[in-house]
Steps between C-alpha positions, in 0.01 A plus 500: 500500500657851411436755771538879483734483804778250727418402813820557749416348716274486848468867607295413779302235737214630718379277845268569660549482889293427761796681788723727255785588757527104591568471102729820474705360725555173372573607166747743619690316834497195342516530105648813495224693317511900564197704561452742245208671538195505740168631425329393849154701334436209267723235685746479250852416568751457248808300558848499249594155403800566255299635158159438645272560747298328778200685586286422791122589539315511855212302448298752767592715211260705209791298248507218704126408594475492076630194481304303728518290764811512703758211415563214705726192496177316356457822224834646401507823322775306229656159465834668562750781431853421377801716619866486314734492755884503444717385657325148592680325769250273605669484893473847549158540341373226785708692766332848427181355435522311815568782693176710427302190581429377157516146404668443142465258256668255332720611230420363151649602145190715337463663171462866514532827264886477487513078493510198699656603849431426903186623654346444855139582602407674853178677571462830641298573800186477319564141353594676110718283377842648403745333270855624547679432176909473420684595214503223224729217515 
């Protein structure tokens, strides 16, 4: 199919939340995310993650109360996000991750938008599952 335009990539992934500064936290003590910006008037914060952005939406929210019922570990707002991280030393990521309280995975060889390459799956603290994903082999 011929498009007008290239997709770059992911610009951004928006969850919705049922306790935002539980969330903002996690994404920024343990996977390093920075926030950005806050808009606390619509319950929007945005969080860097290298060229994207994760934005979070207060379910108690105008935005947030659009999308329904508030997720749950039986109703997930996604099947799960995937994060490139480099480097991936698969002792340290258990270390750090074990060290916020977060259980990891085991680590299998998954194909991803640069190749085949390690991954390991943890869940944040509302049960989203998030895949963190090595360079390829």
């Amino acid at each position: 199919m011929n498009t007008p335009f290239r997709v770059k990539g992911i610009d951004h992934v928006v969850i919705r939340a049922n306790d935002v500064g539980v969330m903002v936290r996690f994404y920024s003590d343990v996977l390093g995310c920075v926030l950005e910006r806050a808009d606390p008037d619509i319950g929007l914060y945005q969080l860097r993650a290298g060229r994207s952005l994760i934005d979070f939406v207060d379910i108690r929210s105008e935005l947030g109360r659009a999308g329904g019922g508030a997720p749950r570990p039986d109703a997930r707002n996604m099947d799960h996000l995937c994060l490139g991280v480099d480097p991936f030393d698969e002792q340290t990521l258990r270390h750090h991750l074990a060290s916020h309280g977060v259980t990891p995975g085991d680590v299998f060889r998954r194909y991803g938008a640069e190749g085949q390459g390690p991954s390991m799956y943890i869940e944040d603290p509302e049960h989203n599952v998030v895949e963190l994903k090595g360079p390829p082999d």
